[in-house]
N, C-alpha and C positions, 0 to 999 in steps of 0.2 A: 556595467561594472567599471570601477577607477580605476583599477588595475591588474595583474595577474599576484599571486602569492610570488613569493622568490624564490630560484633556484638557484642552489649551490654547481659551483661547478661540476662536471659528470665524473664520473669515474668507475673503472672495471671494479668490480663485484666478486667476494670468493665466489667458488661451486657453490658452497652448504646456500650463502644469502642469493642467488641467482635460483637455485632451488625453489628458495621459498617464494621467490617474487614472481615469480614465473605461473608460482602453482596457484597464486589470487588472483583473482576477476575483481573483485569488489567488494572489499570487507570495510564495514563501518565499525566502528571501534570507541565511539562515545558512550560514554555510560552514565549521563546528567547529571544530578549535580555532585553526585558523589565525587567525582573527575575535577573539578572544579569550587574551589575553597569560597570565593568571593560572590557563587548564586546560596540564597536558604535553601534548607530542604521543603519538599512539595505539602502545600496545606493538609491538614490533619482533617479527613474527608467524613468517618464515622460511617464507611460503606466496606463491604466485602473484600472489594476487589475493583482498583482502577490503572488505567493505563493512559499516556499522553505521551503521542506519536508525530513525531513532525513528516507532512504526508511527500512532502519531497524526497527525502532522505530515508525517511522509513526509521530515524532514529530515537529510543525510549527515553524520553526527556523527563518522565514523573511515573513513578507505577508504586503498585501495593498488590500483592500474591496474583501479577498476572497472568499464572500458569496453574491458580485454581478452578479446578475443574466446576463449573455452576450450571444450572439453568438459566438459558438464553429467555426463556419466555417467546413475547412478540421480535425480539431481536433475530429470532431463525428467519424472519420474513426476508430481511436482506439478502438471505443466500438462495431465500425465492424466489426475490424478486433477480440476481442475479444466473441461475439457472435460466429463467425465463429470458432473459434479456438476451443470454447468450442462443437461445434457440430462437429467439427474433435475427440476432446477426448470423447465423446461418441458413438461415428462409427457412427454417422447419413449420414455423408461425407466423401470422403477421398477425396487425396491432387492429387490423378490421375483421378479422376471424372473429366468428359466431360461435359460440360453442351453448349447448342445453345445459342448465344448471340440475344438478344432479340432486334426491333427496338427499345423499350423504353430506356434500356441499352442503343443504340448503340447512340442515340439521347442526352446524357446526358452533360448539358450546362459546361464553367470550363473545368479545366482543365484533359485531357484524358491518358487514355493509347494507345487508337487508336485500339482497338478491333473491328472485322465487325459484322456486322449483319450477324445471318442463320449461322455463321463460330464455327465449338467448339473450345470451349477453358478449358486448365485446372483448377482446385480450385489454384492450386501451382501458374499457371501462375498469375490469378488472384491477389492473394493474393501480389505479388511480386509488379503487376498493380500498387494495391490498397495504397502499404505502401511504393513505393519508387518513382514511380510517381505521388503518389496524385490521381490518375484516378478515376475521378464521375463514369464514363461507365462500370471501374473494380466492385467499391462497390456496386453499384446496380445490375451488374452480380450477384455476390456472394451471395446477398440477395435474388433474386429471385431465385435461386440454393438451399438455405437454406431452405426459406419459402414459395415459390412459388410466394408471392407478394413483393414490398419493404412495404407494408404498413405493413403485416404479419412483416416484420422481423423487422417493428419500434417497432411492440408489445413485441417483444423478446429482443430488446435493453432496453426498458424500464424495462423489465423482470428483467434483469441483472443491471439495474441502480439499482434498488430499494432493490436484495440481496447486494450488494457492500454499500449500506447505501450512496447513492449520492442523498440528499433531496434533491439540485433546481437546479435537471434537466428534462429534458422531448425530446426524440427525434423524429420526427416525420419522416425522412430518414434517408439513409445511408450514404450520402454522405454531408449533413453539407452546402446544399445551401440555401438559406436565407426562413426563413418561422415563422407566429410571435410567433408560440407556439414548436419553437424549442427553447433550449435555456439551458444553463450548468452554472457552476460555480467555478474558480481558483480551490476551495477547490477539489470540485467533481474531477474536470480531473485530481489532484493528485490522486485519489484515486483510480478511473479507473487506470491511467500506472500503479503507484503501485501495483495493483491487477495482469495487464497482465505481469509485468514483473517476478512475484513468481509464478503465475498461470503456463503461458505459455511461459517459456524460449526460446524455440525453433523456437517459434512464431517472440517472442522479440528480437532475433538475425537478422532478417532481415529488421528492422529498421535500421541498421546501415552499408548497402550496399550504396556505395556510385553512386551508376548509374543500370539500367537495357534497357536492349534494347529487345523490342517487334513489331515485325511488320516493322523490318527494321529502325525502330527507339528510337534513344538512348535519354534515359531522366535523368538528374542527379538527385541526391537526396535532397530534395530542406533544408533541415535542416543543414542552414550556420555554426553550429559548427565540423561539422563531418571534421576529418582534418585538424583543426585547432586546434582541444583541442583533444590529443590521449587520452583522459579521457572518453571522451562523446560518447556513441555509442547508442544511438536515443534522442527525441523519433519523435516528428510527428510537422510539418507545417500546418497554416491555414490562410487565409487572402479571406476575402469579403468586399466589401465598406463597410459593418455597423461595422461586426466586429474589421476592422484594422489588423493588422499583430501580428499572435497570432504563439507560439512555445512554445511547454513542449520539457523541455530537461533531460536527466538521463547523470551523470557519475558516476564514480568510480575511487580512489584513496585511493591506502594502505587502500584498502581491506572496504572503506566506502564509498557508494551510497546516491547519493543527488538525489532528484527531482525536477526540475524545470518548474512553469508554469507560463507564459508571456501571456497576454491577453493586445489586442490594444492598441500596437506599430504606430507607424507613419509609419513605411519603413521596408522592411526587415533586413534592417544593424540596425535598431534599435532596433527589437527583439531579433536580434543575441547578440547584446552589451547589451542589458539587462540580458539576461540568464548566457551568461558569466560571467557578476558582481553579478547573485546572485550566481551560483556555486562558484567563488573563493571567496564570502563573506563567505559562510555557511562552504568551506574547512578549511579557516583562522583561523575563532575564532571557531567551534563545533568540537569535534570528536567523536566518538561511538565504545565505547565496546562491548565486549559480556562477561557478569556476569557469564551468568553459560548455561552451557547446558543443553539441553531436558535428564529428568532424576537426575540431579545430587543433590545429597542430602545436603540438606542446613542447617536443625535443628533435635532435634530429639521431641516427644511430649508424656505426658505420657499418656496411655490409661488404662483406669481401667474398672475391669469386662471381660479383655481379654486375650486369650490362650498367648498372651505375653507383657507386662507391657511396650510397649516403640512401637512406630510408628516414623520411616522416614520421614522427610517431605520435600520434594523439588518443583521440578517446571515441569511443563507436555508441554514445548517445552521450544527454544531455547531464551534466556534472554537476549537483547542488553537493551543500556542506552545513550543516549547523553547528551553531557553538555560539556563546556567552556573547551578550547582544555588547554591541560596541566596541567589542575587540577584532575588528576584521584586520585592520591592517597589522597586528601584530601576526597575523598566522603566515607560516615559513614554508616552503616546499622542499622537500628532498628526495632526487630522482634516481632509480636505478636500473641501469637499462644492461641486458644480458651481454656476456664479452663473447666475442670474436662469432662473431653474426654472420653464416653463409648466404649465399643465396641456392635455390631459390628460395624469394622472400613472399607468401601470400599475401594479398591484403586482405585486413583483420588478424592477423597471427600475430598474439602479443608475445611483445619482445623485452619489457621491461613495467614499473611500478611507480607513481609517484605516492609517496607518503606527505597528506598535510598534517600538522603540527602547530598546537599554540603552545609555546614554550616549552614543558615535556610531555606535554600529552598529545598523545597520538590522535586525530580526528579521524581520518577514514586512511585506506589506499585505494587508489586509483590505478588500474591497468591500462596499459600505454602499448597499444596495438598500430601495425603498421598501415599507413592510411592508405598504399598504393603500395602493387606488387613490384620486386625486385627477380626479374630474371636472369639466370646466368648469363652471365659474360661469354664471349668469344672463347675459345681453348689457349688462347695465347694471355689472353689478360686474368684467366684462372690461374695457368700455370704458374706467374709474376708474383700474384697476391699469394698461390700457397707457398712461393719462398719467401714472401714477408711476411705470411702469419709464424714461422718458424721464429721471428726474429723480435714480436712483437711480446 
């Protein structure tokens, strides 16, 4: 990066504004193009429900009734395949575990991997099944592998909906075939990829295989942009008569990641062309920096009553920002860091806020936490600082 944004000089802060700076961590505060006169508004898509998520920042750069509640279809697989993943990073599993495929598995309606009954198979093959075929028979293998039932491992999915902060969803299988108290939302299945894609890299790389052959038979990878956009390397397909033809899609260019979720499409060439025009919408007019990195020191704050009269203040991970492509150097900083600061001082214990800013709109704030502890002072250089904090 060319540069930092700019700070205004500091300055003491009422109680009420020290209050409020104090009580954010990290609130983003873009609201795409509405906030912003000189981007269009987002393509007119002729789908249910879409979302377009910038995956650094987490920020909603294009949506339409994100918080209608739908049919995920094969989209549930993600948070199957993410349950799973997370019982591989805990050793509950591993990726060479044999498990017997079950007749209920092997029975499973939709679309298959073609898995036998009585026959073992691995977590790997499975998973391979699960995320590039689509396969009902793969995802319910895995579950009953995981949890011994699928119902068990609906309880684990929902587990994992509710730490990831996905209010209106509820999964009742693994596999996303129609049932009336299943059911998700644009918003949510951002949030889900987003999650598996920082979670579970490793995982998230085999989204973007474009065919696997199991069983003597080869099945492509049903996600129409792979190949067509060298940007896009997953994420997952889904389509059921109620749902429509639904696709979250992820790319990357020059080093910024979009998210993409399409929810009921007419056809599959119509989900494809939907995600398409929201990814080159959001590349067009947004782009996303990174302010500062995990650690870097941003301001300095003065601490009184402590073995040293001055505390670091920066940021305790890694800072991106989005906003309207080609206005970077216009964006401004304005910091406010808490008055008359004791020690002792933790490290990590935020002590102030920076607010960025393109001209009046507010982009995110940012919490300004002390990068190294401030212990008390001597009793003689306490006693000093509380007659000049009287005076201050």
């Amino acid at each position: 990066m060319n540069r930092q944004p700019r700070f205004p000089p500091l300055a003491p802060v009422r109680a009420a504004q020290r209050f409020l700076a104090l009580a954010l961590v990290l609130v983003s505060s873009i609201a795409g193009a509405a906030q912003f006169p000189n981007i269009p508004a987002p393509p007119d898509l002729g789908v249910k429900a879409y979302i377009l998520i910038d995956y650094d920042t987490g920020e909603t750069l294009a949506e339409l009734e994100p918080d209608m509640r739908l049919e995920p279809a094969s989209l549930t697989k993600i948070m199957t395949v993410y349950a799973v993943a997370e019982a591989l990073r805990r050793n509950l599993i591993k990726l060479d575990d044999k498990t017997i495929v079950s007749e209920y598995a092997w029975k499973q309606e939709g679309s298959r991997m073609f898995i036998d009954v009585d026959k073992p198979v691995t977590v790997d093959e499975l998973l391979h099944g699960d995320i590039i075929q689509s396969g009902n028979d793969a995802s319910v293998a895995l579950a009953e592998h995981v949890s011994g039932t699928e119902e068990t491992f609906a309880t684990v999915m929902n587990q994992h909906a509710e730490t990831l902060g996905m209010k209106d969803s509820r999964f009742t299988n693994s596999t996303g075939l129609p049932h009336p108290d299943h059911y998700t939302t644009a918003r949510d299945m951002a949030v889900l990829s987003r999650a598996l894609i920082h979670d579970f890299p490793d995982i998230y790389a085999l989204f973007k295989i474009p065919e696997y052959t199991y069983n003597g038979i080869t099945q492509k990878n049903r996600n129409g942009l792979l190949g067509k956009d060298p940007s896009v390397d997953g994420v997952k397909t889904g389509h059921t008569e109620l749902a429509g033809y639904c696709l979250i899609a992820s790319a990357q260019r020059d080093g910024m990641r979009l998210v993409s979720v399409v929810m009921g499409a007419d056809s599959d060439g119509a989900r494809t062309r939907a995600s398409q025009a929201l990814l080159n919408y959001g590349f067009r007019f947004y782009e996303t920096r990174k302010l500062y990195g995990k650690g870097a020191k941003v301001a300095t704050a003065r601490v009184w009553q402590g073995e040293h009269e001055h505390a670091d203040l920066g940021v305790t991970k890694d800072v991106f920002v989005t906003f309207p492509r080609g206005r970077y150097d216009e964006l401004d900083a304005k910091a406010e860091i808490a008055t008359q600061i004791t020690a002792p001082v933790a490290e990590g214990q935020q002590l102030g806020t920076v607010k960025v800013v393109l001209g009046d709109t507010s982009i995110t704030t940012i919490a300004l936490s002390a990068l190294a502890e401030v212990p008390e002072g001597s009793l003689a250089g306490q006693l000093i600082d509380r007659v000049m904090m009287m005076f201050e």
